[in-house]
N, C-alpha and C positions, 0 to 999 in steps of 0.2 A: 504494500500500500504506500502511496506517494505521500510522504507526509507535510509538504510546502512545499507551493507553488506561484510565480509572481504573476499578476494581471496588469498590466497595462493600460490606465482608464484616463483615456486622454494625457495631459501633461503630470500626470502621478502615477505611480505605482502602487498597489496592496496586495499585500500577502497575506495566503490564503492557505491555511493549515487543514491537514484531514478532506481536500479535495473530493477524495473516493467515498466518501460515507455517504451511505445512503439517508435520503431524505423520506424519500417520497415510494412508499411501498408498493402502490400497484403497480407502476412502470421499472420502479427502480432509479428516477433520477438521484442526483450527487448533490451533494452543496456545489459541486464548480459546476453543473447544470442550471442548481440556483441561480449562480452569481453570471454565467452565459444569458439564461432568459433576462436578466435583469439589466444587463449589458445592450442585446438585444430590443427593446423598448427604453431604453435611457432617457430618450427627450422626454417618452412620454409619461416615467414614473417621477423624474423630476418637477415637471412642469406640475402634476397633481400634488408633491410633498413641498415646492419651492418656496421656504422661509420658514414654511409654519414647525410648532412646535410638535412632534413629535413622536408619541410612544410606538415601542415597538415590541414584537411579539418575539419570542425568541425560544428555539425547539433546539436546544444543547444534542437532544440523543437524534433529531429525525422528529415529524411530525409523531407521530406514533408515541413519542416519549411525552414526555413532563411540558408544558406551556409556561413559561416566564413572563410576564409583564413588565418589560421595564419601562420606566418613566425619564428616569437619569441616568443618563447618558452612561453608558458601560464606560469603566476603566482603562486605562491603554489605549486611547485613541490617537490617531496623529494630530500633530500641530494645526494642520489645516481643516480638519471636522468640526464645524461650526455649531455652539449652542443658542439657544434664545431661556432665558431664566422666567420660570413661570410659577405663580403661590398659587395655594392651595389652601385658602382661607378655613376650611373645614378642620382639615388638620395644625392651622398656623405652619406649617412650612413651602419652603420654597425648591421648586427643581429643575436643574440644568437639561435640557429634552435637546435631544438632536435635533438641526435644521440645518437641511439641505439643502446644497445650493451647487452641487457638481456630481454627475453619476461616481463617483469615487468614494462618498459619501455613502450611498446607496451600498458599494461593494462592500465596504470596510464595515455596514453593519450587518450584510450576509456572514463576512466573516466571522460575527460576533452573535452567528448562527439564528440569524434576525431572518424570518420567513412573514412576517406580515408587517406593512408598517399604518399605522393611524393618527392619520396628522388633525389636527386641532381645524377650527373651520375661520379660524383667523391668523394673522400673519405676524413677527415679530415686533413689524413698527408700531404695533398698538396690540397686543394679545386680547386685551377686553372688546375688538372694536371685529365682528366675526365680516368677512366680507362672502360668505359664501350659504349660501342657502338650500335647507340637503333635505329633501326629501326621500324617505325610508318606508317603505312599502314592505312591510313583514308578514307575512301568510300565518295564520294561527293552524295549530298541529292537523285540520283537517282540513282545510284550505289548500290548492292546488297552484299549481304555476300557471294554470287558465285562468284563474281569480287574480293572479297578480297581474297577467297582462291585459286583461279584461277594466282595474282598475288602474294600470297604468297608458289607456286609454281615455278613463274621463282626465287625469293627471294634464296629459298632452293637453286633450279640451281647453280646462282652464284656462291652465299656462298660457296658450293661443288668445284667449278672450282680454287676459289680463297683459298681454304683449310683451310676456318674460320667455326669453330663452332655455329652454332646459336641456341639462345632457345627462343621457341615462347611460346607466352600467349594470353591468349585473352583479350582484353583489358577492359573488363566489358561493353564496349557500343557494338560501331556494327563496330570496327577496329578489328586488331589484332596491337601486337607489337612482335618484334623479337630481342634478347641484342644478344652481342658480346661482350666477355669481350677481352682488350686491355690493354697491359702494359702503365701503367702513366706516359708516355714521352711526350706527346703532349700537348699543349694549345686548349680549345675552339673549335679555331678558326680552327686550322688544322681538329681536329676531323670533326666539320662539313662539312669543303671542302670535306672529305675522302666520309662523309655519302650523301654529293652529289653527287660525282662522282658515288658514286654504284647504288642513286638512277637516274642516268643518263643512266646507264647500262641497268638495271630491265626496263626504260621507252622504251628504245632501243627495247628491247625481247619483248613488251606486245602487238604489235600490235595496240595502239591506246590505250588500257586500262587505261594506266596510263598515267597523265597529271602533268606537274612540275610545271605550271603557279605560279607564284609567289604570286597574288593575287585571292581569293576563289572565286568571284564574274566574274572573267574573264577564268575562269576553267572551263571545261564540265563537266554538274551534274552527266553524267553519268560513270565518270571516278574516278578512284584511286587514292588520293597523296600521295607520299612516303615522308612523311614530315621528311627530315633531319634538319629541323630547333629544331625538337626536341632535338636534339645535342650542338645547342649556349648554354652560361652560362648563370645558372638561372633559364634553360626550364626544368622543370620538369612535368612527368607525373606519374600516379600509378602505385602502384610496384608490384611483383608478390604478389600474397594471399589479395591484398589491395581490401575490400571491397569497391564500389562504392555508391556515395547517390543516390539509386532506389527505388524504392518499394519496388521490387522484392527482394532487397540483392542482386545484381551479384557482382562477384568475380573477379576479373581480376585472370584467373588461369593459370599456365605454362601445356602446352600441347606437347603431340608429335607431330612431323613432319606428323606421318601417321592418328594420328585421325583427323589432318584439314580436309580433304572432307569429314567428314560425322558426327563430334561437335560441335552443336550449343550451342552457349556463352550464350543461355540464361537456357544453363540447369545447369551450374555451379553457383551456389548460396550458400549464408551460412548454410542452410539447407543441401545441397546435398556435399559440398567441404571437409566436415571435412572426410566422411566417404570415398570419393576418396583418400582424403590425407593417411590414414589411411592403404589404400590397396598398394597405388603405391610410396608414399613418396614423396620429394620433386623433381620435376623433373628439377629443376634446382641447384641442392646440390652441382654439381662438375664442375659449372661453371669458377670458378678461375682456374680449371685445363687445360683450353683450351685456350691460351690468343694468339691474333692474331694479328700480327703486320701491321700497315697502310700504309706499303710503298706503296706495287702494287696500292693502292686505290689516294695515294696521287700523285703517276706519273700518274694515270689516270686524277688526277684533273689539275696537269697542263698540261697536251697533250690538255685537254678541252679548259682552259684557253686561251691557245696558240692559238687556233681556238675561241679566241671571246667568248667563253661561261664563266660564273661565276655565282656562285650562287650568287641571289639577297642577300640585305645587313640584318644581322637578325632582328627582330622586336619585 
């Protein structure tokens, strides 16, 4: 077994220990398979993590083994891997999170056996200030990927009526996600009011499909949550091209509007993602060029308001 190995990631180098260990059980990919796929879409896993704060998932033995969370930044990093310092008022303290700003960045935390990464929905120059707007489409345990694309149908609706951009992906499990990018004027707090109100809207259109209950246990399994709580500080989930800890390898990959009815999430994997990328590029490249402001959405949340509704408090 090869035990380092150097990669060449633009004008740096990282080295890459335990190359041949397997990751990813069904196929058999390696961590230097990892670190290939991720090499392979560079513009476009940077461009999804570029500045923001960071956590990352990290699988020491192979998906298959133990899940790590880490927050702060692993030990040993080079001089040039860049953090953003981010509190954590609940606990009083404070944590250095990786922020990316060159695919080398990206390598050096595969090497640090980093298989998922979950970047914050706001960026270093203001962390409290979210410029991104992330709609999370989660199927309850008897709900299907036809109900998710079904509701990721009125989703588009909206979005179209209210003249915001969206770029959907597949979330690597059995959701989809949809961002919006958003000028950095808001807190939190507003953002989320905004992503409840719209998913107030979408629940309105679904006929029953979608359920907002607050708590998952008091939800109908066979219904959709448009979970805006992914929008509180803090709530991070995987970013576009962020490989998930499966077997499989699935990819959380950015998709068209029109391949939803008929792309299943589980044909996107690190085996199959590099050579899509390759053909059609990043499809969420020109997402800063569409940024959609939250008024309509936040006079939606108080007309709601006004009538007794509020999103429950986040958790």
């Amino acid at each position: 077994m090869t035990e380092r190995i150097e990669l060449e990631v633009g004008d740096r180098v990282v080295k890459l220990s335990n190359p041949d260990r397997v990751y990813f059980s069904v196929r058999g990919e390696t961590k230097l398979d990892l670190a290939e796929y991720y090499l392979a879409v560079a513009d476009g896993i940077v461009n999804a993590l570029y500045h923001r704060p960071c956590m990352l998932h990290r699988f020491p033995d192979g998906v298959d083994g133990e899940k790590v969370h880490q927050k702060r930044l692993p030990r040993g990093a080079p001089d040039w891997v860049e953090t953003v310092r981010v509190h954590f008022p609940r606990y009083s303290r404070f944590a250095d999170e990786l922020c990316v700003s060159h695919p080398a960045d990206v390598i050096w935390a595969v090497q640090m056996s980093t298989v998922e990464f979950h970047p914050w929905n706001s960026r270093r120059d203001d962390t409290e200030k979210p410029d991104e707007w992330r709609i999370d489409l989660d199927p309850g345990p008897l709900a299907t990927y036809d109900d998710i694309r079904r509701v990721a149908a009125i989703v588009e609706e909206v979005l179209a009526e209210l003249g915001a951009v969206g770029y959907p992906k597949t979330s690597g499990g059995k959701g989809l996600h949809i961002y919006v990018r958003i000028p950095p004027v808001h807190g939190f707090a507003d953002v989320r009011r905004a992503a409840w109100a719209f998913a107030r809207e979408v629940e309105r259109r679904a006929g029953g499909l979608v359920d907002l209950t607050w708590w998952r246990k008091d939800r109908d399994p066979a219904t959709v949550f448009v979970d805006y709580n992914q929008n509180a500080r803090d709530h991070t989930i995987a970013s576009a091209y962020s490989v998930r800890g499966t077997p499989e390898g699935l990819v959380s990959t950015p998709v068209r509007w029109a391949e939803i009815p008929d792309a299943d999430p589980h044909d996107f994997t690190i085996a199959t993602v590099p050579h899509r990328y390759a053909e059609i590029g990043d499809l969420h490249a020109d997402i800063d060029d569409h940024p959609y402001s939250l008024d309509t959405l936040l006079e939606w949340a108080e007309r709601d308001e006004r009538a007794g509704k509020a999103p429950a408090e986040p958790s």
